[in-house]
C-alpha positions as CSV (number, residue, x, y, z in Angstrom):
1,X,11.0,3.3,190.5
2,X,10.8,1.5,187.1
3,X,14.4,3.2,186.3
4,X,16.2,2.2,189.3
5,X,14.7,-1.7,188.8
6,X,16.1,-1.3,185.2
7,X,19.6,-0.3,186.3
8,X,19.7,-3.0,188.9
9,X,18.5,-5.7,186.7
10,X,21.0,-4.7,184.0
11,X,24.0,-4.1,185.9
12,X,25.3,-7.1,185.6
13,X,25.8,-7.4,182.1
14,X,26.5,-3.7,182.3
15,X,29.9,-4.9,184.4
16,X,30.5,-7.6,181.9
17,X,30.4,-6.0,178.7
18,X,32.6,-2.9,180.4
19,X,34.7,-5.4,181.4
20,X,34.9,-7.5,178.3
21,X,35.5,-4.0,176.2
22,X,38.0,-2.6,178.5
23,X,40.3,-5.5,178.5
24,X,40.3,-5.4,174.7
25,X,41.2,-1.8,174.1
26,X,43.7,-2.1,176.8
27,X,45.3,-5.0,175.2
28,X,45.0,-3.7,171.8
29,X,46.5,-0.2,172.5
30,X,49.5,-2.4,174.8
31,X,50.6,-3.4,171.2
32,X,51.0,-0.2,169.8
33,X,54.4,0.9,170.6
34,X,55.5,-2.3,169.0
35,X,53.7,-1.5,166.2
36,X,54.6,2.4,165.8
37,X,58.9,1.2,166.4
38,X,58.1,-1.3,163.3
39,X,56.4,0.5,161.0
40,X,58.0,0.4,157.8
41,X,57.7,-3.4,158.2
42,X,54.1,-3.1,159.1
43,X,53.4,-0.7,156.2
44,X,54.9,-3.4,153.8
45,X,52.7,-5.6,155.4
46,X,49.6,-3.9,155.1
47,X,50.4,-3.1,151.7
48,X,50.1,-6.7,150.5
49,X,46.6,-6.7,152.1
50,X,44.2,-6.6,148.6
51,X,43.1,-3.1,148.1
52,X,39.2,-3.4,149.0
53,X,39.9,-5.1,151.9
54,X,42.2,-2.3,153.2
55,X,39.2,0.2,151.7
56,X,36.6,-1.7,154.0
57,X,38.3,-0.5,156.9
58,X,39.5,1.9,156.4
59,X,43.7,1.1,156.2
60,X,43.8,3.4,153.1
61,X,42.9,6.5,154.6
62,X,44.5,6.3,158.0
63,X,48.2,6.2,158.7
64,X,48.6,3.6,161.4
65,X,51.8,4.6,163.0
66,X,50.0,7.5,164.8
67,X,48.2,6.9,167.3
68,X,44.7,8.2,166.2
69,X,44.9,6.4,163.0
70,X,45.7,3.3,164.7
71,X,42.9,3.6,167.3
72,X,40.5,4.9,163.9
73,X,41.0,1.0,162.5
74,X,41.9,-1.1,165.1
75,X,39.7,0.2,168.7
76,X,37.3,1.9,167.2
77,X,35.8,-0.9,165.2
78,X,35.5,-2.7,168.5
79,X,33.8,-0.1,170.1
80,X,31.4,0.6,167.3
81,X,30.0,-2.7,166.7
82,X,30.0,-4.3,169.8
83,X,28.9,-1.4,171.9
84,X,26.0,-1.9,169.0
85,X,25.2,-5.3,169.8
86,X,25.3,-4.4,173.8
87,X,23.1,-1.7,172.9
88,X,20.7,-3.7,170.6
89,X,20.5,-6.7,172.9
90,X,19.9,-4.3,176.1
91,X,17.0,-2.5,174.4
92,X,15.4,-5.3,172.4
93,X,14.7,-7.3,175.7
94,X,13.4,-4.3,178.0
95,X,9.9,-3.3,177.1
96,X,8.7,-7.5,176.6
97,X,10.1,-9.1,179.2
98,X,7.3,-7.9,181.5
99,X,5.0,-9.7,179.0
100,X,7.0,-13.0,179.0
101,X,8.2,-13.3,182.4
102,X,4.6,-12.2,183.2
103,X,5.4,-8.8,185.8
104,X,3.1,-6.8,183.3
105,X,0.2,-7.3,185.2
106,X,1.5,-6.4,188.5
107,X,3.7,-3.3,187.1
108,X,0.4,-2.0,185.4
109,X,-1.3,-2.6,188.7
110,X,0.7,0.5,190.5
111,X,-0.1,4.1,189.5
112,X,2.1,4.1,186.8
113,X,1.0,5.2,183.0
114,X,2.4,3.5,179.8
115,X,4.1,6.8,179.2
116,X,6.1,6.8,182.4
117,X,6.6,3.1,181.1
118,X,8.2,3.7,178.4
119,X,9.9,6.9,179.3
120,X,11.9,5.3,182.2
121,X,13.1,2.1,180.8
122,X,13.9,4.2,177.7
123,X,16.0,6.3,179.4
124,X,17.4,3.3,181.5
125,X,18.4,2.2,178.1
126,X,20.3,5.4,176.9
127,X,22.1,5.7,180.8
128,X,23.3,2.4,180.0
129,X,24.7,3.1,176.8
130,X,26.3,6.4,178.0
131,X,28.1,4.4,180.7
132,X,29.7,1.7,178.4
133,X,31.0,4.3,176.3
134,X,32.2,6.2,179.7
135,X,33.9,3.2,180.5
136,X,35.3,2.8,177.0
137,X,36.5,6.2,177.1
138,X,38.1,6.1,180.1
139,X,40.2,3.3,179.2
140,X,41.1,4.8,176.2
141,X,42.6,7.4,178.1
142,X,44.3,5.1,180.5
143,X,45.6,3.0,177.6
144,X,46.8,5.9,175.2
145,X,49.7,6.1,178.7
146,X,50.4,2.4,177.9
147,X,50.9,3.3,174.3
148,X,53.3,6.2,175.2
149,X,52.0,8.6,173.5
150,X,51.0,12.2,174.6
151,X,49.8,14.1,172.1
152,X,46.4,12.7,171.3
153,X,44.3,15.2,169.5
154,X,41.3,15.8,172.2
155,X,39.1,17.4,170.2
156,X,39.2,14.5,167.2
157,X,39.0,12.0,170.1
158,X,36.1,13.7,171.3
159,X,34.0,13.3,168.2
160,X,34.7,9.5,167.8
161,X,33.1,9.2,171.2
162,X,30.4,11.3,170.0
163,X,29.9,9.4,166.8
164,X,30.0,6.1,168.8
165,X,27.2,6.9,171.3
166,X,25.2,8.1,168.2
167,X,25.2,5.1,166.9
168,X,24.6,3.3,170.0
169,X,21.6,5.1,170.8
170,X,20.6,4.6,167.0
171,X,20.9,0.9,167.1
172,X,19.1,1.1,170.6
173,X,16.1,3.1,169.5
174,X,15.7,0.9,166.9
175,X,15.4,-2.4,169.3
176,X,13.2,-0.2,171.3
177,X,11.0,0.2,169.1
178,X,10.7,-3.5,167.8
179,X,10.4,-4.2,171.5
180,X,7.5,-1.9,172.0
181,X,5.8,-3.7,168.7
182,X,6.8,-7.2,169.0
183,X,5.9,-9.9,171.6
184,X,8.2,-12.6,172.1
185,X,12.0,-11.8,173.4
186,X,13.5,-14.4,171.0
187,X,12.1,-12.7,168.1
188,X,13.2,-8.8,168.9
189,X,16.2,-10.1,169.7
190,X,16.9,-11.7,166.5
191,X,15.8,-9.3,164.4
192,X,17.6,-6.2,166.3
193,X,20.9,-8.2,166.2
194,X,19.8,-8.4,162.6
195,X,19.8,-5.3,162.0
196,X,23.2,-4.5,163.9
197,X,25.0,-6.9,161.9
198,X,23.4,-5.9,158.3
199,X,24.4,-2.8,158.3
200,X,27.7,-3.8,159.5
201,X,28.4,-6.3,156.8
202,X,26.7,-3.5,154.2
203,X,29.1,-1.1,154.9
204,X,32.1,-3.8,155.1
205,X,30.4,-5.1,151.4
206,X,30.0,-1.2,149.8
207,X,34.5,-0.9,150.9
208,X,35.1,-4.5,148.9
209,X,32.9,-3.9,145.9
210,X,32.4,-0.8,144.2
211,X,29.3,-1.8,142.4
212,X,27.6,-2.5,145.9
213,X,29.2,1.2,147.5
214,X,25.5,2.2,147.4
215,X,25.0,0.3,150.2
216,X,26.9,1.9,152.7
217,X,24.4,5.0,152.8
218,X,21.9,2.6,154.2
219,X,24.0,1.7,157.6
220,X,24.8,4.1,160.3
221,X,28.2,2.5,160.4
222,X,29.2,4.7,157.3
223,X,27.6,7.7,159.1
224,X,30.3,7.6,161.7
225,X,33.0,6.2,159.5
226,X,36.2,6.9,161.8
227,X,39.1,7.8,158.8
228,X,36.2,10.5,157.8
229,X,36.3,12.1,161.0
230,X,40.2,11.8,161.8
231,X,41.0,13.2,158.3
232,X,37.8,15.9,158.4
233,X,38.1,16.4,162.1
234,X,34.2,16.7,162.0
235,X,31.0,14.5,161.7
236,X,28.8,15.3,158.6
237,X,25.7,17.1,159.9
238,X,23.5,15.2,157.0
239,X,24.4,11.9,158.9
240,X,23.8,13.6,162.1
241,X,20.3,14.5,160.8
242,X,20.1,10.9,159.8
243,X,20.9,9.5,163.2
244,X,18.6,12.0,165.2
245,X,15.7,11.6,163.5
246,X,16.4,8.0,163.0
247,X,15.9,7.8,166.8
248,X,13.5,10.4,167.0
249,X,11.2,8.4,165.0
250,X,12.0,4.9,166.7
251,X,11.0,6.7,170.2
252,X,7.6,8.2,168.9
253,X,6.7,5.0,167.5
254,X,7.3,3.2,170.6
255,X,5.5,5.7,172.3
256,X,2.0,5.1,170.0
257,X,2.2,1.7,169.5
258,X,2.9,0.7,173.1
259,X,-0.1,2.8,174.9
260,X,-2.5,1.2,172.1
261,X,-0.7,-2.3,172.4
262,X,-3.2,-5.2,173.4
263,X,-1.1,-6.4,176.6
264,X,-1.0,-9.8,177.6
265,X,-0.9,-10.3,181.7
C-alpha cells in the first residue's frame, strides 16, 4: 500500500528528471561524431585547457576520440551528479512529509508498523533510483547508434552503470536517513543537497590542487571515478566496501531512530 502511494506520488518527477536526463545524453552523444572526425583539432584544444583542470575531470586519463572515453568525461558526469541530486531530493522529502503535510496521524492509524514504514518508502526510494538509471541506460544505448559507433565495450559500460546506481543509492541512504532524524522538509533537503554537492566540489577541488588531493577520499564521487574504471575495467572493492556499508549504516540508523522518533500528528 505505502509503496504503491510512493510510486504514484513520485512519478511525476520520476518522468521529468528521465526526461530531462535523456534529452541531455542524447544531445551530448549526437555531437560525437563531429567530435571523433575532428580530433586532432580537439586534442590541441584540450591541450590548452590548464593541467588541473583537465586532472579534475578526468581529460588526462581518457582518450576522448573513443567513444567510452568520451562518454567517461562528458555523460557520465551528468549522470553521476544529477542522478545524485534526483536521488537526494527524492529521499530527503519521503519519510517527513507525512509530519508536515500532516498524513502521519492517519497512516499510523492503519495496521501498519514503523518498520513496514520505513521498509516500503525505503525501497520506493531505491525502485526509483533503479529506474532513472534504467532510463539513462537505455538511452545510452539508443544514443551510442546516433554516435555511430558499434563497438562499445559492454562489460566496461556495465560497471559505470553499476558505479552510478552505487552512488545513487549512497547519496539516497544518506537523505534517508537525515529524513528519518530531522523534522522539517526545508531543512533535510538542504542539508542532503549539501552533502551531494560537497563531495562533488571535494573531489573536483582534490583534481585542481594537489595539496587538497586528500580530500577526494572523503566523496563517493572519487569511489566511482569513471577514467579508473575505463582504464582498470573494474571498480575497487575498498570503495565498494565504502559504499555498502555507507548505506548499510544510513538504513539501520533510520530504522532505530525512526521507531523511537517522538512523532508529531
Amino acid at each position: 500500500m505505502i509503496f504503491k502511494r510512493e510510486l504514484k506520488r513520485n512519478l511525476k518527477s520520476l518522468i521529468i528528471w528521465s526526461i530531462v536526463l535523456s534529452g541531455l545524453i542524447l544531445m551530448t552523444l549526437s555531437i560525437f561524431p563531429q567530435f571523433a572526425e575532428q580530433q586532432k583539432e580537439m586534442t590541441k584544444l584540450l591541450e590548452a585547457y590548464p593541467e588541473p583542470i583537465k586532472k579534475a575531470f578526468g581529460m588526462n586519463e581518457l582518450n576522448m576520440g573513443d567513444l567510452m572515453g568520451f562518454y567517461g568525461v562528458e555523460i557520465y558526469m551528468m549522470t553521476t551528479l544529477l542522478g545524485s541530486i534526483y536521488s537526494a531530493i527524492l529521499a530527503s522529502n519521503i519519510l517527513a512529509k507525512e509530519e508536515n503535510e500532516k498524513t502521519i496521524e492517519f497512516l499510523l492509524s492503519k495496521p501498519v508498523t514503523r518498520s513496514r514504514i520505513v521498509t516500503e518508502k525505503l525501497l520506493a526510494v531505491f525502485v526509483n533510483i533503479l529506474i532513472l538509471n534504467g532510463v539513462s541506460t537505455i538511452t545510452s544505448m539508443i544514443g551510442f547508434q546516433f554516435a555511430k559507433e558499434s563497438d562499445v565495450p559492454i562489460d566496461t559500460f556495465s560497471l559505470l552503470i553499476v558505479a552510478t546506481i552505487l552512488l545513487h543509492w549512497t547519496f539516497g541512504a544518506i537523505a534517508f536517513m537525515l529524513s528519518s532524524i530531522l523534522k522539517k522538509t526545508r531543512s533535510i533537503l538542504s542539508v542532503s543537497l549539501g552533502v551531494v554537492l560537497a563531495a562533488y566540489f571535494m573531489n573536483v577541488m582534490a583534481g585542481i590542487s594537489e595539496d587538497l588531493e586528500f580530500l577526494k577520499y572523503f566523496s563517493p564521487f572519487k569511489y566511482v571515478d569513471a577514467a579508473a574504471i575505463i582504464n582498470d575495467n573494474a571498480i575497487e572493492p575498498l570503495y565498494i566496501f565504502i559504499m555498502a556499508a555507507v548505506i548499510l549504516i544510513s538504513i539501520f540508523t533510520s530504522y532505530m531512530v525512526y521507531k523511537k522518533k517522538d512523532i508529531a500528528v
